[in-house]
C-alpha positions in Angstrom: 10.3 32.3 24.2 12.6 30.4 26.5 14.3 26.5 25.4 11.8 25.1 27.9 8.5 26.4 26.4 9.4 25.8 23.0 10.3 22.4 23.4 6.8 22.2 24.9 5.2 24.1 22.0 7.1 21.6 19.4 5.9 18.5 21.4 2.0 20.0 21.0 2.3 20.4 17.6 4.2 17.0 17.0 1.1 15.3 18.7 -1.6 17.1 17.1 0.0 15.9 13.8 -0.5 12.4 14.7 -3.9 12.8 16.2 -4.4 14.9 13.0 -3.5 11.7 10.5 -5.4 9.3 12.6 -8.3 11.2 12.5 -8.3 11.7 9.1 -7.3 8.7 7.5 -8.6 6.0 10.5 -4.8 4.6 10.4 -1.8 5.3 13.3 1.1 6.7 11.2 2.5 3.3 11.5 -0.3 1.8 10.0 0.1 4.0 6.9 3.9 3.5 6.6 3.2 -0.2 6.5 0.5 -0.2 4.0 2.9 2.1 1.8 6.0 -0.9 2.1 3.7 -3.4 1.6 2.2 -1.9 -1.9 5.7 -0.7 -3.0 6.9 -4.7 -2.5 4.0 -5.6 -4.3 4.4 -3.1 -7.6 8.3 -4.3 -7.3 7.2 -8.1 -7.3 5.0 -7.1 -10.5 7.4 -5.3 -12.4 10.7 -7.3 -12.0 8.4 -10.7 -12.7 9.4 -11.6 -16.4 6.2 -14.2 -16.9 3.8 -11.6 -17.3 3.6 -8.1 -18.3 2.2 -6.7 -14.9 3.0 -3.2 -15.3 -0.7 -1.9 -15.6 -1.9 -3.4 -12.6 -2.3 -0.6 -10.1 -1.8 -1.6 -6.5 -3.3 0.0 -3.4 -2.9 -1.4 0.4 -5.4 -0.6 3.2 -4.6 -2.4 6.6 -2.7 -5.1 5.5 -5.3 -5.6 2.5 -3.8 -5.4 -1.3 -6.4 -4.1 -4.0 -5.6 -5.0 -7.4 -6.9 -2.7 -10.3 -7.0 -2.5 -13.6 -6.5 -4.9 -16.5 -4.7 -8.1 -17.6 -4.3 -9.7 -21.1 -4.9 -13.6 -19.5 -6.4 -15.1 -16.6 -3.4 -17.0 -16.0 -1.9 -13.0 -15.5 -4.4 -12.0 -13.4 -4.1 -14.8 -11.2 -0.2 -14.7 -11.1 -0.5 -11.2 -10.0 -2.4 -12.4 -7.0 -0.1 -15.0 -6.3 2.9 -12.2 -6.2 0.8 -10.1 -4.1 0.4 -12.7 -2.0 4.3 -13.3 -1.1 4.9 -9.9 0.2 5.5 -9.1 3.7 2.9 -7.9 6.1 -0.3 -9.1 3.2 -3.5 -10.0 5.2 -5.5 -10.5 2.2 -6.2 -9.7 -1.4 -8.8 -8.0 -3.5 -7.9 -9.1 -7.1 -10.4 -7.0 -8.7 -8.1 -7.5 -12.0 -10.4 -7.6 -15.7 -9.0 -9.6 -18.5 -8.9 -7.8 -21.3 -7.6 -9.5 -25.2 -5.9 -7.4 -26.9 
């Protein structure tokens, strides 16, 4: 196969591959790279915050919008979480679908 056609081959299969991811997710590659900084600042703001223990609180980002999941111990937790998902880059909204849960 000669340098030419290759390179042509390679370029085919590079764009299917992006076709490929937007038609299965709905989201450019870009789009998913972004979402993936945007909940890996958000679990980071979670973990390093010493006022609450936010480690359970899972964290999932679709176009620009942060989900939070799973339980909290106070609703003063719960809404701190939201206010630390709110202060990262790129965050067009939040779903705080946190449950308090006593211990």
């Amino acid at each position: 196969m000669s340098v030419a056609l290759r390179t042509v081959a390679v370029a085919l299969v590079l764009v299917a591959a992006v076709v490929g991811c937007r038609s299965l997710t709905g989201k450019s590659p870009g789009a998913t790279a972004d979402d993936a900084t945007i909940t890996a600042s958000v679990k980071s703001k979670l973990v390093a915050d010493k006022a609450a223990n936010l480690t359970r609180v899972d964290v999932d980002t679709n176009n620009g919008t942060v989900y939070l999941n799973g339980t909290v111990d106070s609703a003063e937790q719960k809404a701190r979480a939201e206010r630390l998902a709110w202060q990262a880059q790129g965050v067009k909204s939040v779903v705080n679908n946190l449950q308090v849960q006593k211990r």
